[in-house]
C-alpha positions as CSV (number, residue, x, y, z in Angstrom):
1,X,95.0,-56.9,110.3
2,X,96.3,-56.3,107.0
3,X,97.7,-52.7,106.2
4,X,96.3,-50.9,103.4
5,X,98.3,-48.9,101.3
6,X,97.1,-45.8,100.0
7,X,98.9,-44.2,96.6
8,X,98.5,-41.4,94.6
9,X,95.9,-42.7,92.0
10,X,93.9,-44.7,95.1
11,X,93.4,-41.5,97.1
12,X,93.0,-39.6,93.8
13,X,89.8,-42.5,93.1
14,X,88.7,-41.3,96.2
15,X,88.2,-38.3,96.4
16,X,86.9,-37.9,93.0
17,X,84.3,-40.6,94.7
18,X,83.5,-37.9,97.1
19,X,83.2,-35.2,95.4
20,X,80.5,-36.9,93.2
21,X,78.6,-38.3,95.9
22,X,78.2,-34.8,97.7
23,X,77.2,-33.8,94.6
24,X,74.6,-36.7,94.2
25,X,73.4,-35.9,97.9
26,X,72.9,-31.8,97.5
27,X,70.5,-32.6,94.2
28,X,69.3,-35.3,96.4
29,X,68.7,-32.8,99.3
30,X,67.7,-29.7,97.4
31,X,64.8,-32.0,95.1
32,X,63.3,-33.0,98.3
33,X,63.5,-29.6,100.2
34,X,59.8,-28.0,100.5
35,X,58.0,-26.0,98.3
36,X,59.0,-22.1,98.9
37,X,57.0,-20.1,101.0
38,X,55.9,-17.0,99.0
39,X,56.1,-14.0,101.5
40,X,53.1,-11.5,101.1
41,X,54.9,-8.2,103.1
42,X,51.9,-5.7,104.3
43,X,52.0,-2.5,102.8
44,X,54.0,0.1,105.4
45,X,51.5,2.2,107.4
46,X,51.6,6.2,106.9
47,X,52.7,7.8,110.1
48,X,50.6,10.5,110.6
49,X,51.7,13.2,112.9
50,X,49.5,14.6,115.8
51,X,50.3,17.5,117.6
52,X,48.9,17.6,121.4
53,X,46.1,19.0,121.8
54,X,45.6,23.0,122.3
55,X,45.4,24.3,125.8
56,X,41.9,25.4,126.0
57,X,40.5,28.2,127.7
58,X,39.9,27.5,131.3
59,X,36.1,28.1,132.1
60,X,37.0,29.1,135.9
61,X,38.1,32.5,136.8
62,X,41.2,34.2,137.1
63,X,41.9,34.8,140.7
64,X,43.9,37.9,141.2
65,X,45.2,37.7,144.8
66,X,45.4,41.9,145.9
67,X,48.0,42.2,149.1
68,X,47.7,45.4,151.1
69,X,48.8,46.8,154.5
70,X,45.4,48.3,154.5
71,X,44.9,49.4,157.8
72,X,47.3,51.2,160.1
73,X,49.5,54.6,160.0
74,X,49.9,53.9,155.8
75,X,46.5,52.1,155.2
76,X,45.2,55.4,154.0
77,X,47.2,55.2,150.9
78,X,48.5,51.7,150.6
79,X,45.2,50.3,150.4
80,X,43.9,52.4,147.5
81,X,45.0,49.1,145.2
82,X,42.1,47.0,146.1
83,X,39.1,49.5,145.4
84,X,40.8,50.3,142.5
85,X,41.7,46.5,141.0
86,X,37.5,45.7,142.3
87,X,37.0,49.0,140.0
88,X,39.0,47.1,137.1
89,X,37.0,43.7,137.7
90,X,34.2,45.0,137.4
91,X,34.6,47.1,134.0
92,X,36.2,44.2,132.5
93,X,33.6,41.3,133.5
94,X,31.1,43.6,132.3
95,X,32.8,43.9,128.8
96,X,33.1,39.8,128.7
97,X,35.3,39.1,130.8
98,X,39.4,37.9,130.0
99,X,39.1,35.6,126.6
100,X,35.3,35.0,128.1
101,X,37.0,34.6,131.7
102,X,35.4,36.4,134.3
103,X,38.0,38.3,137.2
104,X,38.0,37.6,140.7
105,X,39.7,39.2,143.4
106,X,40.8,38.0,146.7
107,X,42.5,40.8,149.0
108,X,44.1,40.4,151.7
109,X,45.1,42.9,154.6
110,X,48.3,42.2,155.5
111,X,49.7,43.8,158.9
112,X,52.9,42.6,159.3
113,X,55.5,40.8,157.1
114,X,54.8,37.3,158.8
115,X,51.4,37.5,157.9
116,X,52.3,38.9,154.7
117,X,54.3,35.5,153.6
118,X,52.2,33.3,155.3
119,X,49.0,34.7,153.0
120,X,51.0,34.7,149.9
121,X,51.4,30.7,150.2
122,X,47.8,30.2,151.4
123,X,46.4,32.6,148.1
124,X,49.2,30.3,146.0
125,X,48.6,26.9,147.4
126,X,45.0,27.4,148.5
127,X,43.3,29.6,146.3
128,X,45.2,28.8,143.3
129,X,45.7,32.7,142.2
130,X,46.8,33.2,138.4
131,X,48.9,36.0,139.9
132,X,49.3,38.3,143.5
133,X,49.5,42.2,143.6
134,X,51.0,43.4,146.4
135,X,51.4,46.8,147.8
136,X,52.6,46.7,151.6
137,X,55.8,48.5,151.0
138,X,59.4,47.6,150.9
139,X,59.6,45.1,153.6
140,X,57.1,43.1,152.3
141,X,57.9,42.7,148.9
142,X,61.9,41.6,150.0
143,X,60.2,39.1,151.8
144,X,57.6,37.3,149.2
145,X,60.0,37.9,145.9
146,X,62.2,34.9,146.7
147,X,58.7,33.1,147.3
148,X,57.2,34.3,143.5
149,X,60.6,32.8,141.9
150,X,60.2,29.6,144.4
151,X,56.5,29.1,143.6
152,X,56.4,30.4,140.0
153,X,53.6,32.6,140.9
154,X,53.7,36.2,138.9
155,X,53.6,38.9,140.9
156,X,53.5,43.1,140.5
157,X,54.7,45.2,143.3
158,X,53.4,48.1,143.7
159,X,54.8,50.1,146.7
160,X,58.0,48.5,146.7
161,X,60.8,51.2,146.1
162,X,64.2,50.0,147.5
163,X,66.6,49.4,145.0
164,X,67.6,45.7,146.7
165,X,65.1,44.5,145.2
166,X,66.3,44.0,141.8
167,X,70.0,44.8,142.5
168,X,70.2,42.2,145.3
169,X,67.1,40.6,146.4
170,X,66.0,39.0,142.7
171,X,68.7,40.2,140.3
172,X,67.4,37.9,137.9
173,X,63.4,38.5,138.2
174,X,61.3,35.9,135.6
175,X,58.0,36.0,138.2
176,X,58.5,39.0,139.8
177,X,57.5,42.4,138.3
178,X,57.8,46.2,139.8
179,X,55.4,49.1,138.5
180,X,56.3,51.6,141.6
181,X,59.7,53.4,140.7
182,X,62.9,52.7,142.5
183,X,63.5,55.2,145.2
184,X,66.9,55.9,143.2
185,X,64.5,57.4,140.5
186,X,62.8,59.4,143.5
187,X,65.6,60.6,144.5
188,X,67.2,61.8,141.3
189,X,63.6,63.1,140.3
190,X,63.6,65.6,143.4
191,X,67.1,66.9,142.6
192,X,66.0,67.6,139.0
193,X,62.9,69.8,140.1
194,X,65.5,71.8,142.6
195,X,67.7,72.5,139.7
196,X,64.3,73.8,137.8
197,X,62.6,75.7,140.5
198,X,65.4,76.7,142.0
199,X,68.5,77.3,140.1
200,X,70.4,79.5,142.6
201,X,70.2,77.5,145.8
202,X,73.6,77.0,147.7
203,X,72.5,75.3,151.0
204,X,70.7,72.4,151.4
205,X,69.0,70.3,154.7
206,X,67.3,67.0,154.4
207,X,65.6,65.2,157.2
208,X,64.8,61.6,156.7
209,X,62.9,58.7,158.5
210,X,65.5,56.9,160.3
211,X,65.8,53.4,158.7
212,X,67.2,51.9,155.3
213,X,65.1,53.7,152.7
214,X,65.7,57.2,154.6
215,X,69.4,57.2,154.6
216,X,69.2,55.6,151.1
217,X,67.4,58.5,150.0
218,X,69.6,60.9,151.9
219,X,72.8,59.9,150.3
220,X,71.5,59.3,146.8
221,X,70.0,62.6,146.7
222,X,73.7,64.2,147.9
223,X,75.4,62.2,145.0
224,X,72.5,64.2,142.4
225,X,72.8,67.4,144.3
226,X,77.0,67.2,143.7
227,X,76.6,66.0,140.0
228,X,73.5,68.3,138.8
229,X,74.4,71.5,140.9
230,X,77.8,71.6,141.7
231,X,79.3,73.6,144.8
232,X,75.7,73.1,147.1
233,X,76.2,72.4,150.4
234,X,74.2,70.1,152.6
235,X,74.4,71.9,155.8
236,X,71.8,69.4,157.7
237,X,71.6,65.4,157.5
238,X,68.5,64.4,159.9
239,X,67.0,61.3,160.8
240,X,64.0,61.5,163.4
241,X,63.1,58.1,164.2
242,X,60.1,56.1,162.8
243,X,56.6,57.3,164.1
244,X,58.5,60.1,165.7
245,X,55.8,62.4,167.8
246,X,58.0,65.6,168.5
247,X,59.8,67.5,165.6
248,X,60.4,70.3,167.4
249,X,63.8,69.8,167.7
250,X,64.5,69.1,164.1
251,X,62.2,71.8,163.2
252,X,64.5,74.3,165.1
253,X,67.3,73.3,163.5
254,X,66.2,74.1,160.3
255,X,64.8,77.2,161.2
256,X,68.6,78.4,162.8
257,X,70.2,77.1,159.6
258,X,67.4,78.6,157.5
259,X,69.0,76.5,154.2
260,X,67.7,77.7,150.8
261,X,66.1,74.4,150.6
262,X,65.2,71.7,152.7
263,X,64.6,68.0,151.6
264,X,62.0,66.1,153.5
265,X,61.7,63.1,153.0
266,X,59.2,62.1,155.9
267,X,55.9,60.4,154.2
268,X,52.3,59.3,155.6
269,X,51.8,59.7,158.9
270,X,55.3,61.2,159.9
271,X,55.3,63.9,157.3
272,X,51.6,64.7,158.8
273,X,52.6,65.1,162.2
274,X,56.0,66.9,161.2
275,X,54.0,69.4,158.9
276,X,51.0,70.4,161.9
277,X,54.2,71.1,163.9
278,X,56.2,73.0,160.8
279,X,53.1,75.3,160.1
280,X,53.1,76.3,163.8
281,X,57.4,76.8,163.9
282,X,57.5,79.4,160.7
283,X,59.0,76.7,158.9
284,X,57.5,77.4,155.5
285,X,58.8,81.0,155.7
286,X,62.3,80.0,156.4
287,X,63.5,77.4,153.6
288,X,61.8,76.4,150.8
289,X,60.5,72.7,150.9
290,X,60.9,70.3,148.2
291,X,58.9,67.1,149.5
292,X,59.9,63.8,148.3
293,X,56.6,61.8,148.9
294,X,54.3,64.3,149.1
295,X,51.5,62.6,146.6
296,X,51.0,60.1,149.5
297,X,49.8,62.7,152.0
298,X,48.6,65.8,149.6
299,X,45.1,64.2,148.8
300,X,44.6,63.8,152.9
301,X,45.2,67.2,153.6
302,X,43.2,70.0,153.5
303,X,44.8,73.7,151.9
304,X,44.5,75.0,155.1
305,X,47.4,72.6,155.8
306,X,49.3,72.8,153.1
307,X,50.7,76.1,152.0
308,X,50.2,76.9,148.0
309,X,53.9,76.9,146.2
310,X,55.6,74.0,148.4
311,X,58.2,71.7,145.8
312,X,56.1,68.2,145.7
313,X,57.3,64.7,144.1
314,X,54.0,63.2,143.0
315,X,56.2,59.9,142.4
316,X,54.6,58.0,139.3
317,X,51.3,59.3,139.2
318,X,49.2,62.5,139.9
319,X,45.3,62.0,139.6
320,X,44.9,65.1,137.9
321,X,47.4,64.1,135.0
322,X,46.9,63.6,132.0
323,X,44.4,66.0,132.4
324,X,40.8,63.8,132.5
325,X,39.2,66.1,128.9
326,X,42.1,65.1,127.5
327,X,43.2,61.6,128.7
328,X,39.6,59.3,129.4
329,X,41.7,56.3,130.5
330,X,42.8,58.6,133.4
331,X,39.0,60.8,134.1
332,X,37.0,57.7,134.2
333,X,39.2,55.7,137.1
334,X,39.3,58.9,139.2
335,X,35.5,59.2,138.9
336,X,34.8,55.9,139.8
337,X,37.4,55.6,142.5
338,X,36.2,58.7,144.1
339,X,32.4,57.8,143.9
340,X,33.4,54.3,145.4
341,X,35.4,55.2,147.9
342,X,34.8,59.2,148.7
343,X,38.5,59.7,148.7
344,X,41.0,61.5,146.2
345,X,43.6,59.0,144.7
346,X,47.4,58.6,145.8
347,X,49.8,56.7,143.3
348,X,48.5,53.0,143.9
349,X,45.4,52.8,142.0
350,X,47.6,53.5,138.7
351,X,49.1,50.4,140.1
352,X,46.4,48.0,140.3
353,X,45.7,49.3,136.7
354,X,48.9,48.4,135.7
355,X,49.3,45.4,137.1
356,X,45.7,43.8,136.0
357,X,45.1,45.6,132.5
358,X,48.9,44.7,131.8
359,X,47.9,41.0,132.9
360,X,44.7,41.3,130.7
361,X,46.4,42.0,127.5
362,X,49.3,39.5,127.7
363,X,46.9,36.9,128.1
364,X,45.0,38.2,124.9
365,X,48.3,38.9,122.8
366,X,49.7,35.8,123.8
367,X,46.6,33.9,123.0
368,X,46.5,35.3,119.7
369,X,49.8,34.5,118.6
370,X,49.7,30.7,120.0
371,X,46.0,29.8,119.3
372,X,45.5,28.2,122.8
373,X,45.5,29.6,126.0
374,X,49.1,30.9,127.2
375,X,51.2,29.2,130.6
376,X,52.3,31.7,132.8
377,X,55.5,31.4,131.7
378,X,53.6,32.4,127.9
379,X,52.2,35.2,129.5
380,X,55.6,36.5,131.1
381,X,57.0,36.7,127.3
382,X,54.8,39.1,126.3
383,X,55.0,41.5,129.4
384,X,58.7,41.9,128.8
385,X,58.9,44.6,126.9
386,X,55.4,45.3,126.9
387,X,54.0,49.0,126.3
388,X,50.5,49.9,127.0
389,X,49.2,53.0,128.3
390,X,48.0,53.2,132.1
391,X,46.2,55.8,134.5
392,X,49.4,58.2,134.0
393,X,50.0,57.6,130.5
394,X,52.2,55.1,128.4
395,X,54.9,52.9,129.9
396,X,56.5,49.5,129.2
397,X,58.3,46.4,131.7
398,X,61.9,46.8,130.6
399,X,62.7,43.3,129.6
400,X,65.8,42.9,131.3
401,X,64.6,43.1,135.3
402,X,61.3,44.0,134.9
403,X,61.3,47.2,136.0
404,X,58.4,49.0,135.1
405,X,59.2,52.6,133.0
406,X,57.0,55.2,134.6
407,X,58.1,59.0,134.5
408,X,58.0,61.3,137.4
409,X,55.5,64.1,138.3
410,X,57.0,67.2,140.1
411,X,55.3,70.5,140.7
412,X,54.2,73.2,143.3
413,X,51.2,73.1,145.8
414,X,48.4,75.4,144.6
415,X,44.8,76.1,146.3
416,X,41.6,76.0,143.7
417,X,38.0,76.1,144.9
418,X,37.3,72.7,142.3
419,X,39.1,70.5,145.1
420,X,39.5,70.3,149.4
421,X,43.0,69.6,149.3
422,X,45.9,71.3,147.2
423,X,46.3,70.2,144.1
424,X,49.8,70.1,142.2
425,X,50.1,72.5,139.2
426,X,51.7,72.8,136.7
427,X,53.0,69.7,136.3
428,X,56.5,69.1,135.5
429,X,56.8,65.4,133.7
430,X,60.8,63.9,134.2
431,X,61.1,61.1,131.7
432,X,62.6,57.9,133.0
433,X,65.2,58.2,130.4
434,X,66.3,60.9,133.0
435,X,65.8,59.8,136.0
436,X,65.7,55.9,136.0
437,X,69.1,54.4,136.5
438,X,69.7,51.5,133.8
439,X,69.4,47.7,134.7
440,X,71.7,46.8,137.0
441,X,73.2,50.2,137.6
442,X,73.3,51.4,141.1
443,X,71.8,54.9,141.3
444,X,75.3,55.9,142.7
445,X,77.3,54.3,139.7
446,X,75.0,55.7,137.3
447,X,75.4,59.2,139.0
448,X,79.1,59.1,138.6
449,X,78.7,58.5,134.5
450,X,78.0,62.2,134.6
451,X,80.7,64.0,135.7
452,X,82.6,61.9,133.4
């Protein structure tokens, strides 16, 4: 083979050779590439924003479960809430109903606290209730609370008055809500109406039921009596037991003491069997008794047992005040209640009312204000803070543990031919800016503020 030389001006030939034959060849190539494709883009849709639809308003009715330990020693007084929320139902499904929603209510007797939870979940789960108010006492309401935040279920408590319940129990409530006062109101409230009525007194005795809420009372009370009337000495601490038969001995005790005033904190059917005996022993004539729970046994009793001028804590509501000319709201419940069920009123019917007309006018508000029909959790918004007047006059759920603000009704026993039973007159009104301990605030720490 013969070698080929390559020089300068040969490889210069070359590639100029290239160069104009890849020049040829892309003419070449871009003469017979195909016609262009013209590209017709579609005009970009408008994206219209839809916002869900609006809740509407359910057309089945609101199912208000109503708890109560209706029969038994307390039945007398804790069942007054369900006559008085079947009262309620029927005043407001007569004027239309809730947003057009007609009330229902389901109540349940509720013996004991296993029973108690077991019906909560069946009215919850089974029934579907848009909310539960329950009024079996302290025990009860510990137990379901947890339950209301577990299920999401609102619920009003109505005779629940241990302070665990907010401080400990649920310190953060969202579903749970309390219209009865806390018994640190109670006993701060009875302390205040023995500084009133009785300025001078020096010796005290208190006698208690013998379980959690007694001695609670008890000790709060001293921590008042120390900070609000300095130099007074308790000279008798007594707990009887439970369903106690036999006060004699307690009685007797008293009597030798014979203490300026005398605390008792006995309720129901333990203050009733204590006072037969008391009426009997001269206890009236020797101390002067300031009663802590004395609006749940007063419209029970007749004057004969009940002597005229006795201290009594009406709690958060007294059924003759506001007075009925002046305060419809108030007259018009007590009529019915009384026609309906032949009995004078104790403190829960001003529950019911506040639990289901409090109920009634979130709904409404929050419907307003959203234009659908509110969640619960909607609903819950507007009753924090919520004001609205009741049975025993204006009140509001403090936002920040749901508490609600009622104020306290003290005033001496007094016999009038109008009514069978004493009646309390006048009235001494303690507003809870006195009385109820801030959120949070033990009644004890709150106490100790005011010798500061």
């Amino acid at each position: 083979m013969s070698e080929v030389k390559t020089g300068r001006r040969t490889a210069l030939k070359y590639i100029a050779t290239g160069v104009i034959c890849g020049a040829v060849a892309g003419v070449g190539g871009y003469l017979a590439a195909p016609k262009k494709v013209e590209v017709v883009e579609k005009p970009v849709e408008k994206v219209v924003y839809k916002p869900p639809p609006k809740r509407p308003i359910p057309k089945e009715p609101i199912k208000i479960g109503v708890m109560a330990w209706a029969t038994g020693p307390y039945g007398f007084f804790l069942g007054q809430g369900i006559p008085s929320a079947e009262i309620l139902a029927e005043e407001i499904n007569a004027a239309g109903g809730i947003l057009g929603r007609k009330v229902e209510i389901i109540s349940i007797d509720h013996p004991s606290v296993d029973v108690c939870v077991r019906e909560y979940k069946r009215l919850v789960t089974e029934e579907k209730v848009d909310l539960i108010f329950e009024t079996g006492g302290s025990g009860f309401g510990l137990a379901i609370a947890p339950l209301a935040e577990e299920m999401k279920t609102l619920t009003f408590h109505g005779d629940v008055w241990t302070v665990e319940l907010f401080l400990k129990k649920v310190p953060k409530p969202k579903y749970n809500f309390r219209i009865a006062q806390p018994d640190s109101q109670s006993a701060i409230a009875i302390v205040l109406s023995i500084k009133k009525y009785y300025p001078d007194v020096s010796t005290v005795a208190i006698i208690s039921p013998d379980y959690a809420w007694g001695r609670d009372q008890s000790a709060m009370q001293q921590e008042a009596l120390d900070a609000l009337i300095p130099g007074t000495k308790v000279v008798l601490d007594l707990y009887p037991a439970v369903g106690e038969k036999d006060y004699t001995s307690y009685i007797t005790k008293i009597n030798d003491a014979k203490p300026d005033v005398t605390i008792v904190n006995l309720f129901a059917g333990d203050f009733i069997v204590f006072n037969k005996q008391a009426l009997g022993m001269g206890f009236y004539k020797n101390t002067k008794p300031a009663i802590t729970a004395l609006n749940s046994d007063v419209p029970m009793l007749t004057k004969e047992e009940v002597p005229e001028g006795v201290l009594a804590h009406c709690a958060h509501y007294w059924f003759l005040w506001p007075p009925h000319e002046r305060y419809p709201i108030n007259g018009e419940h007590v009529k019915k209640f009384i026609a309906k069920t032949g009995k004078y009123l104790t403190y829960n019917p001003q529950n019911a009312y506040v639990t289901i007309m409090g109920y009634k006018i979130a709904v409404e508000r929050a419907y307003e204000k959203l234009g659908e029909y509110p969640t619960t959790e909607q609903i819950i918004e507007e009753l924090e803070g919520m004001g609205f007047n009741a049975l025993a006059g204006h009140g509001f759920f403090r936002p920040e543990d749901h508490q609600w603000t009622s104020r306290q009704f003290m005033g001496l026993t007094k016999h009038v031919p109008e009514y069978d039973c004493p009646i309390i007159e006048p009235i001494t009104v303690i507003d809870p800016a006195e009385s109820l301990p801030p959120p949070g605030m033990s009644a004890k720490d709150w106490i100790m503020t005011w010798k500061k």
